[in-house]
N, C-alpha and C positions, 0 to 999 in steps of 0.2 A: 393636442389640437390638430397636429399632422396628421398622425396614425389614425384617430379616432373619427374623425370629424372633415376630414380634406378640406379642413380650414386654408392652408395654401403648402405648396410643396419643399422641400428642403434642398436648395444646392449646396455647391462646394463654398468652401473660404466663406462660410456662415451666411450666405444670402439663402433667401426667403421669394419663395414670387409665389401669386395667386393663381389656385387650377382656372382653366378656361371655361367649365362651366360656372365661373363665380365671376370672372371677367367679362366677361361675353354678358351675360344679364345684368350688369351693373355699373357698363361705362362710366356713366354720368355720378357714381357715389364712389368709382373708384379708390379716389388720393383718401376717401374717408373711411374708406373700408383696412386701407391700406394703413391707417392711422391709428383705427380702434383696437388692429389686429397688434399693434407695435405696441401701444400703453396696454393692452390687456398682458404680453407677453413682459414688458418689465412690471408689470406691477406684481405679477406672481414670483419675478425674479427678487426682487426689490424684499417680499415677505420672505423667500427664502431666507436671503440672505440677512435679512432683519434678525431673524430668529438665530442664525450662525453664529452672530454679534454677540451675543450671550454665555457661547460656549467655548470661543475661541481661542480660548486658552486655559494653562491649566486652573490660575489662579482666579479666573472667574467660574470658571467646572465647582474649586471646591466651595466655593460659595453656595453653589445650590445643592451641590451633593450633600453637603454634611447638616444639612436641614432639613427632615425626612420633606413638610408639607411645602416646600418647594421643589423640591427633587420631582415628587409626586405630580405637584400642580405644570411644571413643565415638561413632563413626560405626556399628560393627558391633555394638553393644548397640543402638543408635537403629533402625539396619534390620531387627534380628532382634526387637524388644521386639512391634511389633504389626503391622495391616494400615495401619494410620494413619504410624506411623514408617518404614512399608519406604516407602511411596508418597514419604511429603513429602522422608524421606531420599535416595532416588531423583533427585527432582526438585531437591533442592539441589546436589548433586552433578554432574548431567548439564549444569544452568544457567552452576555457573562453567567448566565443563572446556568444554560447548561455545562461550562465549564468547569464547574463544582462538582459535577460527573463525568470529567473527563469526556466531554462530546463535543467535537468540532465541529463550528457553524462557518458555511461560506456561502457567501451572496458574490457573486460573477458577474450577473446582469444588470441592466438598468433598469428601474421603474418602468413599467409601460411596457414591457420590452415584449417582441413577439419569440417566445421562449420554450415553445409547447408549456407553458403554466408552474414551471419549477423558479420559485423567486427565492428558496434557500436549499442548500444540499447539507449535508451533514456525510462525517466518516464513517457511519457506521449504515447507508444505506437508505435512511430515513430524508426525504422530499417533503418542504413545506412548501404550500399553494396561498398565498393572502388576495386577498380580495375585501378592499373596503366597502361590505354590503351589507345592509341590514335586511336581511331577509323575511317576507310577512307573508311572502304568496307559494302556496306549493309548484307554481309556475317557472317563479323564480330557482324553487331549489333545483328543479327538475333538469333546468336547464343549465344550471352548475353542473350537476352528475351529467349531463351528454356531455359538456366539455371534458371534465375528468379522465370519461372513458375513453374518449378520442385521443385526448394530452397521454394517456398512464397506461402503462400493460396492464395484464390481469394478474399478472404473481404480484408485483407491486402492491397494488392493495390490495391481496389476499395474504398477502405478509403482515400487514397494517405497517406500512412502512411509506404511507401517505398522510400528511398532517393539512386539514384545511384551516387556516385560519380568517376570520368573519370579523364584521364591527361587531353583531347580532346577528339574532334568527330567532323567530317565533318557537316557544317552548313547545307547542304543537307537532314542527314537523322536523324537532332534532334527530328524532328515530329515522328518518330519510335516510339522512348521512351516515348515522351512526349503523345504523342496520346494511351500509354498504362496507362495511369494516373500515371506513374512512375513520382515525380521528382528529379531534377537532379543539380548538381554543377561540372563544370568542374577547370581546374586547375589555372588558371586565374581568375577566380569568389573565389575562395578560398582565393587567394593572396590578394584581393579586401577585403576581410573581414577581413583580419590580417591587412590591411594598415587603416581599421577603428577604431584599438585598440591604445587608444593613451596614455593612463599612462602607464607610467615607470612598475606598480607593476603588472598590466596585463600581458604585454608583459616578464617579468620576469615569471609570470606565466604559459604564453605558452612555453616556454624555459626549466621549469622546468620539466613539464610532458611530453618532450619530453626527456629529461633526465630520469628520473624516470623508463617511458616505457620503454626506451632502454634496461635502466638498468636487470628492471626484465628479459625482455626476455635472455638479456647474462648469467642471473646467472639459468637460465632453465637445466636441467638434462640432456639436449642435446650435 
C-alpha cells in the first residue's frame, strides 16, 4: 500500500503518517481515513497470521501433510489468498521438489520488494520472476517482457536461465514468452509439482518454509 499506491509513508520505530497530497485534500475525513488505513492494515495482518496458526508447529504440519487432499487444499487457498502467498508458496514448493536434484533455491528479499524482479535465485545460475497475474491481453504480456528486458541481461535469457512464473495467461499468447527463450510455470503446473511430493516429511517441509517465510517477513521493521 506504501510502495504501490502512496497510501501513506513509512517512518522509523513503525510509525505510519499520510503523504500530503492525501492530507491536504482531506482535512475534514482525516482521523477516518487514518482509521480505515489501520483496520485495513491488521485485518490483512490478522489473515496472515490466521493462516500461520495452522502450521505452527510441527505436529499440526503433520496433520495436513500426511493427508494428500489437505496438504493440496492448503497449498491452493495459500497460493490463491494473495501476492505475498502465491510468491512464498511458490518458493516453498519449488525448494523441496527441486532438492530432489540437488538444486538450491534461495529467496533473500521481501514480497513486494523493489529488486530489479529476481524473487528466487538458485546455485546453478537459474532466476525465478513470480508475478500473481493472470494474463488475457497481449498488452499485458507485452508489458511483462519490457520489464524483463530492463530487470535481466541478454545472455541471461539467451541462456534460458530466466524462469517466469504466472497465476495464468491465455493459451493464445504463451508463444510471446516462450519464443523469448523465457521459461515459464503457471499456477496449475505448480500445484502439479506439490501433488508429486509424496512423503509425509517433504510435505511437512513445504509447510514449514511457508511458515518460516511468513514469519520473517511479519517480524520485518515495517
Amino acid at each position: 500500500m506504501a510502495n504501490k499506491y502512496g497510501a501513506f509513508i513509512i517512518l522509523s520505530k513503525n510509525k505510519l503518517k499520510l503523504p500530503k497530497f492525501i492530507a491536504d485534500q482531506n482535512k475534514k475525513k482525516i482521523e477516518q481515513i487514518k482509521q480505515n488505513l489501520l483496520d485495513k492494515i491488521l485485518n490483512i495482518q490478522k489473515i496472515k497470521i490466521g493462516n500461520l496458526q495452522l502450521i505452527n508447529q510441527d505436529s499440526k504440519r503433520i496433520k495436513i501433510a500426511r493427508e494428500k487432499n489437505k496438504f493440496m487444499n492448503f497449498l491452493t487457498n495459500e497460493l490463491k489468498s494473495s501476492a505475498n502467498g502465491f510468491e512464498i508458496g511458490c518458493f516453498a514448493i519449488l525448494k523441496v521438489f527441486l532438492e530432489k536434484f540437488a538444486c538450491k533455491l534461495y529467496r533473500n528479499s521481501k514480497t513486494n520488494a523493489k529488486d530489479s524482479g529476481v524473487d528466487i535465485s538458485t546455485d546453478f545460475g537459474v532466476v525465478y520472476q513470480i508475478k500473481k497475474f493472470k494474463l488475457k491481453e497481449k498488452k499485458e504480456i507485452n508489458k511483462i517482457l519490457k520489464e524483463i528486458k530492463i530487470n535481466f541481461d541478454k545472455d541471461r535469457i539467451q541462456d534460458g536461465k530466466l524462469v517466469l512464473i504466472l497465476e495464468d495467461i491465455d493459451v493464445n499468447f504463451k508463444h510471446l514468452i516462450l519464443g523469448k527463450n523465457i521459461k515459464m510455470f503457471k499456477l496449475s503446473e505448480i500445484l502439479k509439482l506439490a501433488e508429486q511430493i509424496k512423503e509425509t516429511e517433504d510435505r511437512m517441509k513445504i509447510l514449514r518454509v511457508i511458515y518460516e517465510e511468513n514469519k520473517r517477513e511479519l517480524k520485518s521493521d515495517i
